[in-house]
Every structure is written in structure tokens, then in C-alpha cells.
FITOR-792482 format. One line per field, with one value per atom (N, C-alpha, C): atom name; x, y, z; residue number from 1; residue in three letters. Coordinates in Angstrom, 3 decimals. Layout:
BEGIN
a (CA|...)
xx (X|...)
yy (Y|...)
zz (Z|...)
k (NUM|...)
r (ALA|...)
end
This chain:
BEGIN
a (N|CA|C|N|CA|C|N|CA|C|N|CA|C|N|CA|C|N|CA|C|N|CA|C|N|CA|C|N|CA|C|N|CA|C|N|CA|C|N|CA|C|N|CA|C|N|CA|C|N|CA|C|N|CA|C|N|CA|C|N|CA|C|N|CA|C|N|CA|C|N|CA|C|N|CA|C|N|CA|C|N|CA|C|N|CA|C|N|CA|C|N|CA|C|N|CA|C|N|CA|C|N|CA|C|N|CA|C|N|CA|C|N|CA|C|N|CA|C|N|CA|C|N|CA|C|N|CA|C|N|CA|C|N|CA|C|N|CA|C|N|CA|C|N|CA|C|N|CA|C|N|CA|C|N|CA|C|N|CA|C|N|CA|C|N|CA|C|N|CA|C|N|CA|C|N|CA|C|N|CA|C|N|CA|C|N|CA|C|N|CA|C|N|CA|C|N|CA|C|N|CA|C|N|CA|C|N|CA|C|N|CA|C|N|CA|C|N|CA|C|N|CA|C|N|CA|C|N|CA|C|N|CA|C|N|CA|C|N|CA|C|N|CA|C|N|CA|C|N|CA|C|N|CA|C|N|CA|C|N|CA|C|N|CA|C|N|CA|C|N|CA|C|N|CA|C|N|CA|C|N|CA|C|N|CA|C|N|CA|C|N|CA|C|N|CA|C|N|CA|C|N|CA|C|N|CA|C)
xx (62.913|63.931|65.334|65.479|67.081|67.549|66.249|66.379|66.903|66.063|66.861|67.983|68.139|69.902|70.678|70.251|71.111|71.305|70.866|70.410|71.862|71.378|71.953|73.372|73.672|75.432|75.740|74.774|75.479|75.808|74.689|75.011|75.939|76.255|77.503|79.013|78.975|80.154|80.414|79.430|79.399|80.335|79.818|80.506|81.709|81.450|82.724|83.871|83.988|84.215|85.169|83.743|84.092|84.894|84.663|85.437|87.063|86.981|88.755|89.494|88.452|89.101|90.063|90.958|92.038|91.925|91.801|91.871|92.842|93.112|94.283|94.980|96.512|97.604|97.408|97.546|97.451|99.005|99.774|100.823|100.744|102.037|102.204|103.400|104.552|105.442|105.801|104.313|104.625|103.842|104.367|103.450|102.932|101.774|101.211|100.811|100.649|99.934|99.182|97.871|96.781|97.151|97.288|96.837|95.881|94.932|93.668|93.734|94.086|93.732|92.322|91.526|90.513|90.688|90.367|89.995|89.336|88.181|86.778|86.685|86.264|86.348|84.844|83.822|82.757|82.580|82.167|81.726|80.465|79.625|78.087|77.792|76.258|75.477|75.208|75.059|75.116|75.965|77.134|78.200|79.146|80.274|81.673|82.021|83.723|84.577|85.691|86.053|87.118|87.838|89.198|90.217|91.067|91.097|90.724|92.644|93.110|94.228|94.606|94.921|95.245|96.765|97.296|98.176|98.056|99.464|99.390|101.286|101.436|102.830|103.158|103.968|104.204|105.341|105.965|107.342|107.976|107.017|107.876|107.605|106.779|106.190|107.503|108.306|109.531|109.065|108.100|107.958|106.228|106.441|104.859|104.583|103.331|102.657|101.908|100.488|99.501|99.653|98.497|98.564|97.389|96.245|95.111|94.921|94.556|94.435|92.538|91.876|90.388|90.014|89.585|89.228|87.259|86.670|85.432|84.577|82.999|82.077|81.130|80.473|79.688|78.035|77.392|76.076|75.443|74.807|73.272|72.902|71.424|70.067|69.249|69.521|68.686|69.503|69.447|69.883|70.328|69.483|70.188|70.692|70.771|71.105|72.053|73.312|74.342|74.697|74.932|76.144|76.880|77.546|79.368|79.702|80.623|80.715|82.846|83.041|84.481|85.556|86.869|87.867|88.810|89.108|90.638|91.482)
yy (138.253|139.135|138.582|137.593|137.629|135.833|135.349|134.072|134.612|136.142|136.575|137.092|137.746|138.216|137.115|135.999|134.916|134.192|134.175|133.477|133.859|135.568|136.487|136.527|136.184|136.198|134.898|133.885|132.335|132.709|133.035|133.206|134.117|135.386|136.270|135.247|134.376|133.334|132.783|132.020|131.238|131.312|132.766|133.396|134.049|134.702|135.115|133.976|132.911|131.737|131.046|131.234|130.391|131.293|132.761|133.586|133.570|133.232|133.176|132.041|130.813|129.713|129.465|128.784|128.338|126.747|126.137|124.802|124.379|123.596|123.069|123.781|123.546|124.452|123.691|124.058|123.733|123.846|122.740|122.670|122.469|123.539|124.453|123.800|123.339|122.821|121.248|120.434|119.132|118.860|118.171|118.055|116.565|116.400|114.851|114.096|113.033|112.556|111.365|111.038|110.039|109.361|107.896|107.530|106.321|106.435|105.218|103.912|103.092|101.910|101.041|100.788|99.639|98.927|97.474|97.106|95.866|95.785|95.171|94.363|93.094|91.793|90.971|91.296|90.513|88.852|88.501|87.609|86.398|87.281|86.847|88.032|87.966|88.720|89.767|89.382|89.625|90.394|89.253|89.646|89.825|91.120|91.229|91.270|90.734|90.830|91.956|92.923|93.987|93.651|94.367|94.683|95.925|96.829|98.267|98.639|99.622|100.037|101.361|101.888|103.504|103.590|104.723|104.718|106.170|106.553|108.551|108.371|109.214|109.454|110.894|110.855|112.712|112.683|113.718|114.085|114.110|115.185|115.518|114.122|113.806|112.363|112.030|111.652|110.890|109.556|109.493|108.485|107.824|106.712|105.980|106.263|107.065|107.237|106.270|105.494|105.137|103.721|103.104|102.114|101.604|101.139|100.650|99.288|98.368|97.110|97.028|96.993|96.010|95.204|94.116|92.992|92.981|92.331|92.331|91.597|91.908|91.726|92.938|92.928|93.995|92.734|93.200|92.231|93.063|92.964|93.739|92.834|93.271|92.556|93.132|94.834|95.337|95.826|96.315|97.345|98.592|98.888|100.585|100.170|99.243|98.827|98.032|98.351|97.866|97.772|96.904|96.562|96.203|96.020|95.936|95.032|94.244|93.573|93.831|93.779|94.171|93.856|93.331|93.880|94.133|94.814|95.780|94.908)
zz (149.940|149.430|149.687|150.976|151.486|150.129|149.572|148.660|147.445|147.311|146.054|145.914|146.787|147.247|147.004|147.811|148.170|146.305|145.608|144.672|143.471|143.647|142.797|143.067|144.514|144.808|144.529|144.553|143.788|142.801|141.810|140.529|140.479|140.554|140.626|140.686|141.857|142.022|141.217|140.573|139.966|138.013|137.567|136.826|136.959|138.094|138.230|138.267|138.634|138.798|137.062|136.699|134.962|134.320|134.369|134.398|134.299|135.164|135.748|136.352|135.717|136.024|134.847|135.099|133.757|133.745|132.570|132.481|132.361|131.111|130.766|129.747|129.945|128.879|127.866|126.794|125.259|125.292|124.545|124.561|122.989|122.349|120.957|120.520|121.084|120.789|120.474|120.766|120.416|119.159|117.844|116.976|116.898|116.789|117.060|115.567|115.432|113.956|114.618|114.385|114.781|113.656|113.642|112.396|112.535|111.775|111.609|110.877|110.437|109.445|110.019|109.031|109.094|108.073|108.210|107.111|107.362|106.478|106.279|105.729|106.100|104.891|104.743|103.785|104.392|104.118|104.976|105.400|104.696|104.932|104.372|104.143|103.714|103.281|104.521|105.860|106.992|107.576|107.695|108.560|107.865|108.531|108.528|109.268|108.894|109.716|109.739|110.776|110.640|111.739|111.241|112.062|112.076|113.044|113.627|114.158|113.743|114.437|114.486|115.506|115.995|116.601|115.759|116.460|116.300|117.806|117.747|118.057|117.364|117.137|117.920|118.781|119.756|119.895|120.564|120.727|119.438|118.341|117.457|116.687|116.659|115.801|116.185|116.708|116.872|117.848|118.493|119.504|119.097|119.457|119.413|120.548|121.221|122.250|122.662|122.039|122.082|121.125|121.063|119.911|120.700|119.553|119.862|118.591|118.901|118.125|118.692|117.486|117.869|116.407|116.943|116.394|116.777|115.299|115.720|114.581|114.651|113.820|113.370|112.328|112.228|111.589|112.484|111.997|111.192|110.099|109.462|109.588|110.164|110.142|108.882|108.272|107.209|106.716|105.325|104.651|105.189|106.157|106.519|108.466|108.610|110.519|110.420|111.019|110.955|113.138|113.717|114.592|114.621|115.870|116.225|116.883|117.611|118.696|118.063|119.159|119.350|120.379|120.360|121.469|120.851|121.871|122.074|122.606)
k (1|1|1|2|2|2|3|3|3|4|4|4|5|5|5|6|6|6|7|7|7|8|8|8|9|9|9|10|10|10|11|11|11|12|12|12|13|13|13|14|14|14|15|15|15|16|16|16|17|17|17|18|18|18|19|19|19|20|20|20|21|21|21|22|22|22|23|23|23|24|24|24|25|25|25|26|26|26|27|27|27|28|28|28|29|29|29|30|30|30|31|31|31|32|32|32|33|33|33|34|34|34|35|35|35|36|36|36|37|37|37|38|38|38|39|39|39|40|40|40|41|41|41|42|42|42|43|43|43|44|44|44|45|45|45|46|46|46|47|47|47|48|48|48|49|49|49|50|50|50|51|51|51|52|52|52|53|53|53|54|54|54|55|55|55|56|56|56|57|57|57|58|58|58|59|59|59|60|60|60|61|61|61|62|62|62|63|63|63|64|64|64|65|65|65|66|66|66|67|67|67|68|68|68|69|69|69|70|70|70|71|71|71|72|72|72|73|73|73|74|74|74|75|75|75|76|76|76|77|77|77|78|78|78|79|79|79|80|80|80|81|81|81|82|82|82|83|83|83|84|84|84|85|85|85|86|86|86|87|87|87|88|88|88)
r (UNK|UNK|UNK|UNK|UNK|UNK|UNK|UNK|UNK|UNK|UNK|UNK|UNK|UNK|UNK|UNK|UNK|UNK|UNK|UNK|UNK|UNK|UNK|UNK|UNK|UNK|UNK|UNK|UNK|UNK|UNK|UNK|UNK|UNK|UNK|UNK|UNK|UNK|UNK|UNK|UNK|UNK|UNK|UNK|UNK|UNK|UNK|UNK|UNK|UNK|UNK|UNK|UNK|UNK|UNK|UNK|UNK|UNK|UNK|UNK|UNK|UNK|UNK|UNK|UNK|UNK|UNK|UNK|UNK|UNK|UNK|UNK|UNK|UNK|UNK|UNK|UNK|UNK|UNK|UNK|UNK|UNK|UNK|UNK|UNK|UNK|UNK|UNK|UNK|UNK|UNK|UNK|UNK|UNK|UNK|UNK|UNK|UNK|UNK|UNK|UNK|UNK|UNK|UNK|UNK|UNK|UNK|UNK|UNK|UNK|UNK|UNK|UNK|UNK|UNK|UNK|UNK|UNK|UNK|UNK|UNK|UNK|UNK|UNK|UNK|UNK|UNK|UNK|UNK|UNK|UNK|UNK|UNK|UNK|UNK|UNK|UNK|UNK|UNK|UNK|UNK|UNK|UNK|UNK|UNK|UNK|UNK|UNK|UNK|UNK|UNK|UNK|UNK|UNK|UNK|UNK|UNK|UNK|UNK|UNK|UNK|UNK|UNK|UNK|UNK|UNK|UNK|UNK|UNK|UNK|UNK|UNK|UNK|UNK|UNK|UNK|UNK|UNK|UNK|UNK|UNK|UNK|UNK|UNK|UNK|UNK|UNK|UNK|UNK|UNK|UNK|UNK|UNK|UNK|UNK|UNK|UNK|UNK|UNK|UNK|UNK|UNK|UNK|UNK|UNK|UNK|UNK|UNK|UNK|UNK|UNK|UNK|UNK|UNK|UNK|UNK|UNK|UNK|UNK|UNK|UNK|UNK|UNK|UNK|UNK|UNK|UNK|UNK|UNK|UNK|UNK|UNK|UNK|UNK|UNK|UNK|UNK|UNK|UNK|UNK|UNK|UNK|UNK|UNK|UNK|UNK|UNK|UNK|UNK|UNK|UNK|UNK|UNK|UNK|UNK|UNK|UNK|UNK|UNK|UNK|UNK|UNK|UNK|UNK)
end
């Protein structure tokens, strides 16, 4: 009886818990823009070659935040199986 008690006030904590925890503020006043480019050049029958870029624009899109560059390959071995090999 004292395992189930004990069990039932974890769990009680535990909710009560998720309850009234607060995560993170969502911030309403900054507007962001992601932007993506790829572009794909093949190769062989096989292989391509891409080159990958991200950027995120914040503070009122007024500022470059981020910027991601990847360079790579994409192998098919079949018709429907495609891999990757990549850097950043």
C-alpha cells in the first residue's frame, strides 16, 4: 500500500510539475526570414554534385544572423536510393 501511495505522489509531482513549468518566451517583436538556395549539377548517371546555402535574417530582417555554406555529393546506386556526403 505505502508503493502505491508513494507512486501516486510521484506521479501527482510530476504533473503538477509540467503543469506550471514555463519554458521558453516566444519573442513577438522580432521578425525573421530563413532563406534556402540549392543547386544541383549532375555529374554522371550516378553522381551529383550540390552546393547548399542558408541564411536567417533577424532584428527586423535588418541583420544577417546565421549563414550556413555545404558543399557535397549525392551518390545513386538505384533509381529510388539516393545518398549524401557533405561539409559545412
Amino acid at each position: 500500500m505505502k508503493q502505491i501511495t508513494l507512486i501516486g505522489f510521484v506521479l501527482a509531482l510530476i504533473v503538477f510539475g509540467v503543469l506550471f513549468a514555463n519554458a521558453q518566451t516566444a519573442d513577438t517583436e522580432d521578425n525573421q526570414s530563413w532563406n534556402d538556395v540549392q543547386i544541383t549539377v549532375p555529374m554522371t548517371e550516378k553522381f551529383d554534385f550540390f552546393l547548399q546555402g542558408t541564411w536567417r535574417f533577424g532584428k527586423d530582417i535588418s541583420r544577417l544572423n546565421d549563414r550556413r555554406v555545404a558543399v557535397g555529393y549525392v551518390y545513386k546506386p538505384t533509381k529510388s536510393l539516393r545518398t549524401n556526403r557533405n561539409a559545412v
